[in-house]
PAKEFI-269178 format. One line per field, with one value per residue: residue number from 1; residue in three letters; x, y, z of N, C-alpha, C in turn. Coordinates in steps of 0.2 Angstrom, whole numbers. Layout:
BEGIN
num	NUM_...
residuo	ALA_...
nu	X_...
nv	Y_...
nw	Z_...
cau	X_...
cav	Y_...
caw	Z_...
cu	X_...
cv	Y_...
cw	Z_...
END
This chain:
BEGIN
num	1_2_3_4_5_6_7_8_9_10_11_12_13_14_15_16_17_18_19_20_21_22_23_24_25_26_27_28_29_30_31_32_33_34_35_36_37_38_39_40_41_42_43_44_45_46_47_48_49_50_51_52_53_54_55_56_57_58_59_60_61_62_63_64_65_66_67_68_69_70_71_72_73_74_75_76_77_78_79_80_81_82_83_84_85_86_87_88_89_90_91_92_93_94_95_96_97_98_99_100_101_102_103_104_105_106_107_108_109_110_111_112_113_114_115_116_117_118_119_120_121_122_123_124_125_126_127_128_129_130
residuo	UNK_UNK_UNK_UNK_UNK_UNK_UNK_UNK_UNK_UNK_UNK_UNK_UNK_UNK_UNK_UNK_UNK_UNK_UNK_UNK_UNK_UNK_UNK_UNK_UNK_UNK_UNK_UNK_UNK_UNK_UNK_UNK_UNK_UNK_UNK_UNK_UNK_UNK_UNK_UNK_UNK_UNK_UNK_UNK_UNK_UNK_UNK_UNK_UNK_UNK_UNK_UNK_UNK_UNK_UNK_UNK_UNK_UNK_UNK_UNK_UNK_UNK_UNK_UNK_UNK_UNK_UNK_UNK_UNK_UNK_UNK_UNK_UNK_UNK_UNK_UNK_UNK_UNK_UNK_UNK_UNK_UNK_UNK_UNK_UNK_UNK_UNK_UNK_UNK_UNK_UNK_UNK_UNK_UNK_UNK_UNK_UNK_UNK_UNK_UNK_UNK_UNK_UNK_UNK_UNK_UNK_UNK_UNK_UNK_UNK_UNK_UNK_UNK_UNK_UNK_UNK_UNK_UNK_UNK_UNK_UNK_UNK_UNK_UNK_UNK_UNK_UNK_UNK_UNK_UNK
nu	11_12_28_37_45_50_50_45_45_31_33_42_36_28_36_41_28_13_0_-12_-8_-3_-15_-23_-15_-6_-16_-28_-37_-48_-51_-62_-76_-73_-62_-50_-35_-30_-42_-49_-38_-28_-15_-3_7_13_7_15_16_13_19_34_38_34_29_12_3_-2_-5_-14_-23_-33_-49_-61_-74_-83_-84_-78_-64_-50_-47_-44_-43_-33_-21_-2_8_8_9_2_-6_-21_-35_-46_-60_-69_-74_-87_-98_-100_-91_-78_-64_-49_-37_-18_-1_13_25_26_17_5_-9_-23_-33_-49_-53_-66_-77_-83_-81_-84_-73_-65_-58_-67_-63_-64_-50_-52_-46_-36_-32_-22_-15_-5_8_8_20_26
nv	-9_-23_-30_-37_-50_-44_-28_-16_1_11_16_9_-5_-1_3_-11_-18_-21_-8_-13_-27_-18_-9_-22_-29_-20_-10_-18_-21_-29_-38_-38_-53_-69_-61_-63_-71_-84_-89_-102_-109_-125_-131_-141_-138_-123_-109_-93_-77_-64_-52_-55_-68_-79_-94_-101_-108_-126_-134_-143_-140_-130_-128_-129_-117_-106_-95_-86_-81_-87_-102_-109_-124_-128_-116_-117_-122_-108_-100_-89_-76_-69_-58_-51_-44_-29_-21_-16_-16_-32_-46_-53_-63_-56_-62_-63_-60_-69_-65_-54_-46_-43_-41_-55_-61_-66_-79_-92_-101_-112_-121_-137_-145_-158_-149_-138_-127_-112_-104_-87_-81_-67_-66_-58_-55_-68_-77_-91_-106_-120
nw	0_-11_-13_-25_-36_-49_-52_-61_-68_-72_-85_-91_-92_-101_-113_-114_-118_-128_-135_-129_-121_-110_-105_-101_-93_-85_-83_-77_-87_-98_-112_-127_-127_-134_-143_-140_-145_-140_-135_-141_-140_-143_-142_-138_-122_-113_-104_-102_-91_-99_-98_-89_-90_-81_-81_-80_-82_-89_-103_-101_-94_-98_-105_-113_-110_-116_-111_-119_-116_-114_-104_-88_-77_-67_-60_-61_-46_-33_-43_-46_-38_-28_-27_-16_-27_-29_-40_-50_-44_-40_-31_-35_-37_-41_-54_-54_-57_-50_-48_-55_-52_-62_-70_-74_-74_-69_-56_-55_-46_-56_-61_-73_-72_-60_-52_-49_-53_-63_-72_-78_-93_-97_-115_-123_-108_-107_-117_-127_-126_-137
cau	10_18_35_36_51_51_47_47_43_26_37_47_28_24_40_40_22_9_-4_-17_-5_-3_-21_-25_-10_-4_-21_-31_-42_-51_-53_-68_-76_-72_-59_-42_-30_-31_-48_-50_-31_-29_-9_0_12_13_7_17_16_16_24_39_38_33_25_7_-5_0_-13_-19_-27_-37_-55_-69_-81_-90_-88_-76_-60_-46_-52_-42_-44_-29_-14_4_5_13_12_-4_-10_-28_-34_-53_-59_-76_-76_-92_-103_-98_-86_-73_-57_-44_-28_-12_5_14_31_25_10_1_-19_-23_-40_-52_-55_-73_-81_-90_-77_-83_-71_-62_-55_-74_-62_-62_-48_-54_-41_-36_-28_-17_-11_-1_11_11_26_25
cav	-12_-29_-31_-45_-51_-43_-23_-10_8_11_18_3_-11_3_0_-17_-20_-18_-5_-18_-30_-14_-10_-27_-34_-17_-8_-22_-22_-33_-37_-41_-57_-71_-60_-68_-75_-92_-92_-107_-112_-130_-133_-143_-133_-119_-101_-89_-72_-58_-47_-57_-74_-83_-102_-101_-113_-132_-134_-149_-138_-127_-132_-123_-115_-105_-89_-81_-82_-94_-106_-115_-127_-125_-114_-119_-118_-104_-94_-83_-72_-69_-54_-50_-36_-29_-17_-14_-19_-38_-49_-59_-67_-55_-67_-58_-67_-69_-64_-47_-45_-42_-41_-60_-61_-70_-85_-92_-107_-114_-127_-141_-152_-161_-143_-134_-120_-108_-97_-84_-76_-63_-68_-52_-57_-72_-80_-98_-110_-125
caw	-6_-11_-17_-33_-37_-54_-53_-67_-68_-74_-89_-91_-95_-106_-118_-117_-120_-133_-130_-127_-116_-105_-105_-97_-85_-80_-78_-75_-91_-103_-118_-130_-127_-142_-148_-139_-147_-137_-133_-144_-143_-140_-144_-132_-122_-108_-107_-99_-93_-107_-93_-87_-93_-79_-80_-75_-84_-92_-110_-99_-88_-104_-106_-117_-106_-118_-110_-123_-113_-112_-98_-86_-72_-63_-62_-55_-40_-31_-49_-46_-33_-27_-23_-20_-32_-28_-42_-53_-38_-38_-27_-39_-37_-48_-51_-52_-58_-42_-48_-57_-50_-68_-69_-78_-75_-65_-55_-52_-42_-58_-66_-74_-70_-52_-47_-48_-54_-69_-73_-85_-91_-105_-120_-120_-102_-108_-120_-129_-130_-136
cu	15_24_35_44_51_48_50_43_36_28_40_42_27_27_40_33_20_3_-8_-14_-5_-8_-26_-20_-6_-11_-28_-40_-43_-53_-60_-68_-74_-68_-52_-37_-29_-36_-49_-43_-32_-23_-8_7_10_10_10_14_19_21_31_41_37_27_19_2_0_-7_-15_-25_-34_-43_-56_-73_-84_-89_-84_-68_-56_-47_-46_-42_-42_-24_-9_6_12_13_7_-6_-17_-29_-42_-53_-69_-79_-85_-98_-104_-92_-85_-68_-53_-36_-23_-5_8_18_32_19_2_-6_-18_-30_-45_-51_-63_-74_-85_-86_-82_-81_-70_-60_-61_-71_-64_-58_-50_-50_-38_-31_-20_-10_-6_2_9_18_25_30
cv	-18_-28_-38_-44_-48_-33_-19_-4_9_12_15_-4_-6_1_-6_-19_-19_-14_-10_-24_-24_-11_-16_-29_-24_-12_-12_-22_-27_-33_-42_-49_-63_-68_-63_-72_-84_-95_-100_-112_-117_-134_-136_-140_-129_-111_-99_-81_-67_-53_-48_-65_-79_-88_-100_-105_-117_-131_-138_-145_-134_-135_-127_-122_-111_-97_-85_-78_-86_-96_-112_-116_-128_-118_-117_-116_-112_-98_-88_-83_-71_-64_-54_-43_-36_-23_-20_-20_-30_-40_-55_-59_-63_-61_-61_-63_-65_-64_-56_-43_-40_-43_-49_-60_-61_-77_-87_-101_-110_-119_-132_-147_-154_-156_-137_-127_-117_-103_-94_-78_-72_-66_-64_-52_-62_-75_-90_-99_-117_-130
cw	-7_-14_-21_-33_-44_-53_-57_-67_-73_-84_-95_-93_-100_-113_-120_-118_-125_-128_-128_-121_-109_-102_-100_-93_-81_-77_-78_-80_-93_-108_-119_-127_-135_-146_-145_-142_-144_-134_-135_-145_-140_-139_-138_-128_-113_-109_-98_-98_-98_-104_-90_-89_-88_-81_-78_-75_-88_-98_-106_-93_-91_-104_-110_-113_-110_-116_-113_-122_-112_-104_-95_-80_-65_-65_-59_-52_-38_-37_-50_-39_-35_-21_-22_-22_-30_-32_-46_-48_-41_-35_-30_-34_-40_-46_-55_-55_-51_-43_-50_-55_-58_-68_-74_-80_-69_-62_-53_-50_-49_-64_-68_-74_-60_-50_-47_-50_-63_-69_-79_-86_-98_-108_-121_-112_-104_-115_-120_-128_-131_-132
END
């Protein structure tokens, strides 16, 4: 199993989290569509891990795609891991933060813009700063 530069006791995410935050980054849940907190956020700024505060995404990298989860084109680099996930009989992308190894979401081939990507990634997983 990996070693992350940030580890805590499964014990230890529970306290510091909300149950919903620990629900999606430590057991690699989801929440509703259209219901996230940053689905539609547009502020200018940084979002961080909810789980240790790593850097992961610039706002210039947020797009709207529609599909009900904040949406972004890249991450910074080095700040998310890629594992593949081949649960519920499909073969995705799950991303990972690198440093905590936190569930984030998804990445898929189907950007819109110049990096053809989309991260879809739960609202719950991550922190604003402006």
């Amino acid at each position: 199993m990996k070693k992350y530069t940030i580890e805590k006791s499964e014990e230890q995410w529970r306290e510091q989290l909300s149950d919903e935050q620990y629900r999606v980054l430590r057991e690699k849940g989801t929440e509703a569509p259209h219901t996230g907190k940053y689905n539609l956020h547009f502020e200018e700024g940084e979002y961080k891990c909810a789980a240790c505060n790593t850097k992961l995404f610039e706002s210039d990298a947020k797009f709207e795609s529609g599909c009900g989860w904040p949406s972004f084109d890249e991450a910074i680099e080095g700040k998310v891991e890629y594992i593949q996930d081949k649960t519920f009989g499909m073969i995705r992308t799950e991303i990972l933060c690198a440093n905590c190894g936190s569930h984030l979401g998804h990445v898929f081939d189907d950007g819109p813009t110049d990096t053809g990507q989309r991260y879809c990634v739960n609202s719950a997983s991550i922190e604003f700063n402006k």
